[in-house]
C-alpha positions in Angstrom: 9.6 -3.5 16.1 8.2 -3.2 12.7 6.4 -6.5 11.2 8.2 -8.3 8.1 6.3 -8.6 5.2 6.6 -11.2 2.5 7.7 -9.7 -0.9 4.3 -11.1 -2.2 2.1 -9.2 -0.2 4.4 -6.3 -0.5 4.4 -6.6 -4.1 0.4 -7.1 -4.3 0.1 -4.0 -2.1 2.0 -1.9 -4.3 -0.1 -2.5 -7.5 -3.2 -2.4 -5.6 -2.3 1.4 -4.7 -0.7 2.1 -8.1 -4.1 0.8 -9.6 -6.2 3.0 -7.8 -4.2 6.3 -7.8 -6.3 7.6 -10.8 -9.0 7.3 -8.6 -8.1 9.1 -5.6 -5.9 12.8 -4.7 -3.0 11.3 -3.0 -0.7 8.1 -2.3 -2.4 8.0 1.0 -5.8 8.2 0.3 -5.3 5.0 -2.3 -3.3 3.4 0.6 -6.3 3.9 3.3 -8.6 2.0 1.2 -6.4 -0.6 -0.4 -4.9 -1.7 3.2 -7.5 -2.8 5.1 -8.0 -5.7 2.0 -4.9 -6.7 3.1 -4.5 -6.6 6.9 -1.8 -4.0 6.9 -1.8 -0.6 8.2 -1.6 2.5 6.3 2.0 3.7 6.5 4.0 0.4 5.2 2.3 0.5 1.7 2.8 4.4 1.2 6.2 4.0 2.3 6.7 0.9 0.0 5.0 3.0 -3.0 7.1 5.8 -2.4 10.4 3.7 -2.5 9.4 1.5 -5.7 
């Protein structure tokens, strides 16, 4: 059963990874280094990046 977020960390994740895309070759590479800052795994903030 996937975990529910609250919109703030969802949010927070988001910008982190929209931040840092200059900086790295793909969605997922930004996401591998942005997640573990906020206790979340990997997939939920590409998949929230990918939907916003």
């Amino acid at each position: 059963m996937p975990k529910n977020f609250p919109p703030e960390v969802r949010d927070r994740a988001v910008r982190m990874v929209l931040d840092r895309l200059p900086d790295y070759p793909s969605v997922n590479a930004a996401c591998k280094v942005v997640t573990p800052k906020l206790g979340v795994g990997t997939e939920s903030p590409r998949r929230w990046v990918t939907q916003t």
